[in-house]
SEVOVEX-997999 format. One record per residue (C-alpha): residue in one letter; x, y, z. Coordinates in nm, 3 decimals, decimal comma. Example, Ala and Ser with C-alpha at 12.3 -4.5 7.8 and 13.67 -1.06 7.14 Angstrom:
<sites>
 type      c1      c2      c3
    A   1,230  -0,450   0,780
    S   1,367  -0,106   0,714
</sites>
This chain:
<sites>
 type      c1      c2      c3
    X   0,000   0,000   0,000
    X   0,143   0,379  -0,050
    X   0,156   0,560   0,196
    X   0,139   0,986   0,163
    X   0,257   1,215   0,415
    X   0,075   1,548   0,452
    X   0,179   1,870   0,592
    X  -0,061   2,196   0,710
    X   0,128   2,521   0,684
    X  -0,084   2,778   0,883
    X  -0,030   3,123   0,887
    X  -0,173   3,390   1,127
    X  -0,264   3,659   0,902
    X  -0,246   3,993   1,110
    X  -0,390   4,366   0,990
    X  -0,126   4,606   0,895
    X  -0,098   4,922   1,138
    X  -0,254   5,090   0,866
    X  -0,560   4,885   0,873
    X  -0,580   4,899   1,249
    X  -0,544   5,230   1,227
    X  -0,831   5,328   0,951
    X  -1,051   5,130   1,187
    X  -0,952   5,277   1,488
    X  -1,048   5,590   1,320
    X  -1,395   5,524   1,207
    X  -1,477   5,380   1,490
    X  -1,409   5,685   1,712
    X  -1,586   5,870   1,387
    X  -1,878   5,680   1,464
    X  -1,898   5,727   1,842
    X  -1,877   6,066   1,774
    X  -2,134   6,156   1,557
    X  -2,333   5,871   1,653
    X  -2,317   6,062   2,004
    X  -2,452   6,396   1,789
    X  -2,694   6,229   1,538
    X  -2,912   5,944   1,458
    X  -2,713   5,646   1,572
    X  -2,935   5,400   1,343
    X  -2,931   5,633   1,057
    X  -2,516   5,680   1,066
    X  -2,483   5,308   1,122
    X  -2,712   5,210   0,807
    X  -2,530   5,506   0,608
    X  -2,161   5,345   0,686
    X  -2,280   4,968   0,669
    X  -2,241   4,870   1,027
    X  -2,388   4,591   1,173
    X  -2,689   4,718   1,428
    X  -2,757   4,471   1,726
    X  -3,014   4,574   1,952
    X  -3,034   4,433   2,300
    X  -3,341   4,442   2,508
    X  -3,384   4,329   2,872
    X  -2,985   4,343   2,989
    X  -2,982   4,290   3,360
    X  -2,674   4,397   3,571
    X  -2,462   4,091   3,605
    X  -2,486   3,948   3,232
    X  -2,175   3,845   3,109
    X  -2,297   3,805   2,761
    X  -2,413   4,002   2,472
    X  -2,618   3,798   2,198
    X  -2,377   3,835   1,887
    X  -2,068   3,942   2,025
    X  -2,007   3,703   2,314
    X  -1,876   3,779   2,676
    X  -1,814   4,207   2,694
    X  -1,880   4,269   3,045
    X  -1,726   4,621   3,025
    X  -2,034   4,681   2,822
    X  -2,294   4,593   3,069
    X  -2,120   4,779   3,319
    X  -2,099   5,096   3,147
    X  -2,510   5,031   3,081
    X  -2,550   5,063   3,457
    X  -2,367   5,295   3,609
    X  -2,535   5,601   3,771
    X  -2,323   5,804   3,519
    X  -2,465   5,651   3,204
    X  -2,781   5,821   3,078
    X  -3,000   5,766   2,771
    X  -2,884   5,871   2,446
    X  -2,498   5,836   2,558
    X  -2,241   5,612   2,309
    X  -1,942   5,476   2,382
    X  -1,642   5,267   2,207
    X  -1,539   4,945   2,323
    X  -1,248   4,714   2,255
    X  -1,325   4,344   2,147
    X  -1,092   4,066   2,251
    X  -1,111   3,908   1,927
    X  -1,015   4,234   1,791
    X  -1,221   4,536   1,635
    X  -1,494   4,728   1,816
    X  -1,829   4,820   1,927
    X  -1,998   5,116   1,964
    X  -2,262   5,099   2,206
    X  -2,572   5,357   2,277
    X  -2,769   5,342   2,599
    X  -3,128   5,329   2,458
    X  -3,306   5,307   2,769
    X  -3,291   5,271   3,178
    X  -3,584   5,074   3,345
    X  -3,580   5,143   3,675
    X  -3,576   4,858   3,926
    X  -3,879   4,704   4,044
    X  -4,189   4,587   3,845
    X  -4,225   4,565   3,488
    X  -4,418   4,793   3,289
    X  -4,729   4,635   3,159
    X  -4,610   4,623   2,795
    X  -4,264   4,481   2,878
    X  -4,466   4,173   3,110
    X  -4,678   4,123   2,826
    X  -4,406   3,955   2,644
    X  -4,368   3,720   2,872
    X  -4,739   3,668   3,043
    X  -4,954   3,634   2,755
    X  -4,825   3,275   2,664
    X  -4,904   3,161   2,985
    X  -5,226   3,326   2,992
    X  -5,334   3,120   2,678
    X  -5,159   2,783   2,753
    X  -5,379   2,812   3,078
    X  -5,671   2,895   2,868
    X  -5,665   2,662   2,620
    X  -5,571   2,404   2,908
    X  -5,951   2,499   3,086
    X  -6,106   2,482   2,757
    X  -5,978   2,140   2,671
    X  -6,086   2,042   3,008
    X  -6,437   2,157   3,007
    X  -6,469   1,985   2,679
    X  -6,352   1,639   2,769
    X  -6,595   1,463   3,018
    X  -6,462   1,074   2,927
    X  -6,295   0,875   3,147
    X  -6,099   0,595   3,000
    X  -5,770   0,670   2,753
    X  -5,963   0,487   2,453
    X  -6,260   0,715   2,503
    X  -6,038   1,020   2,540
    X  -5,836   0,922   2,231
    X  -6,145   0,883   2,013
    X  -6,257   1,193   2,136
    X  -6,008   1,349   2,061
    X  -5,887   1,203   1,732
    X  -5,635   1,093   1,817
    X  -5,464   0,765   1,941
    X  -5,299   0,614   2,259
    X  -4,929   0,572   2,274
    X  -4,704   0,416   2,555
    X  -4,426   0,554   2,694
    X  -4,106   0,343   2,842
    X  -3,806   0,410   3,015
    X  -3,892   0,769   3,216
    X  -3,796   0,859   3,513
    X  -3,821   1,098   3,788
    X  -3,474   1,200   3,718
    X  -3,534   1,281   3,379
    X  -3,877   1,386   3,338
    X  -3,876   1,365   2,973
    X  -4,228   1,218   2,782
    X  -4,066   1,105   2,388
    X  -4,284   1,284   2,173
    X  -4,440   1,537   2,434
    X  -4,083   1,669   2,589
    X  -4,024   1,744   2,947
    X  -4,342   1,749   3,168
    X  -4,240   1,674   3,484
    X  -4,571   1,699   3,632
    X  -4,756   1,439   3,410
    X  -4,462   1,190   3,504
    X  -4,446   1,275   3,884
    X  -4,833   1,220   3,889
    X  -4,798   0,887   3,685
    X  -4,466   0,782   3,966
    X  -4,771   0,834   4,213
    X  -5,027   0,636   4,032
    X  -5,069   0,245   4,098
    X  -5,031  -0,002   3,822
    X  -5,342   0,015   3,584
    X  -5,480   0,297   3,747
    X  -5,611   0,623   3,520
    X  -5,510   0,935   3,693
    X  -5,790   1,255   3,594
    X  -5,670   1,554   3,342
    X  -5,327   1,701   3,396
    X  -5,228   2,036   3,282
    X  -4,861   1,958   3,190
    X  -4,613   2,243   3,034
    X  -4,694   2,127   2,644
    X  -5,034   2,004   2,678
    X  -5,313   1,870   2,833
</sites>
């Protein structure tokens, strides 16, 4: 048999100081007339990438898109920083960001719009959960599969550990309550976190 050696020749390629520098530049271009004008307007204009980032709390590490920048988040809440400021900041991987603080929430509740996100979903998985149970009045699987068009299935290897149901996902509740149940017995409607 031949045999073939292979060698990988890797070279870091680095930016000139000429290209660090022309970056360096428009980025403190940017900060300051993004600080003077309309930041979204200036950053479509030059081509720059636009991330917004809703809902940053004070210890996030992370910012969706450009990884861990800490010094970001920091600047975003100190008592110093007001709406409407920009700022430059250094990336480790090289290059930079420009940031502008959009908006302050102060701490405490939610508004109503800003919960709204987040409660109407469980408003209507609860809703649709008392609807299906006001329409089912059966009490056997078959009947409540024919009812429902729909068939029974059997599930195997779960446990408490893993509350996992293969083809529903993780309900945990429907599993604990099924732990609890003796062998053949029917337990009544449970309201699980994917379904009925």
């Amino acid at each position: 048999k031949r045999a073939v050696q292979i060698g990988t020749i890797a070279r870091k390629i680095e930016p000139s100081e000429t290209t660090t520098a022309k970056i360096f530049r428009d980025a403190s271009k940017f900060e300051i007339d993004g600080a003077k004008g309309d930041f979204e307007a200036l950053a479509k204009e030059n081509n720059y990438t636009v991330r917004p980032v809703n809902g940053m709390k004070a210890l996030d590490e992370s910012i969706p898109g450009i990884g861990n920048q800490r010094p970001i988040v920091r600047w975003a809440f100190e008592d110093e920083a007001s709406v409407g400021d920009v700022k430059r900041f250094s990336l480790s991987t090289g290059g930079y960001v420009v940031a502008q603080l959009v908006a302050k929430h102060k701490a405490g509740l939610m508004s109503a719009e800003d919960a709204s996100a987040t409660v109407l979903p469980i408003l209507r998985k609860e809703k649709k959960a008392e609807l299906i149970k006001n329409r089912v009045s059966v009490s056997t699987l078959e009947d409540l599969a024919t009812a429902e068009n729909t068939s029974v299935k059997t599930a195997s290897a779960i446990t408490m550990k893993s509350p996992t149901i293969q083809g529903a996902g993780r309900e945990p509740l429907v599993v604990g309550t099924a732990f609890g149940l003796g062998e053949g017995e029917t337990s009544g409607l449970i309201e699980g976190v994917n379904g009925v």
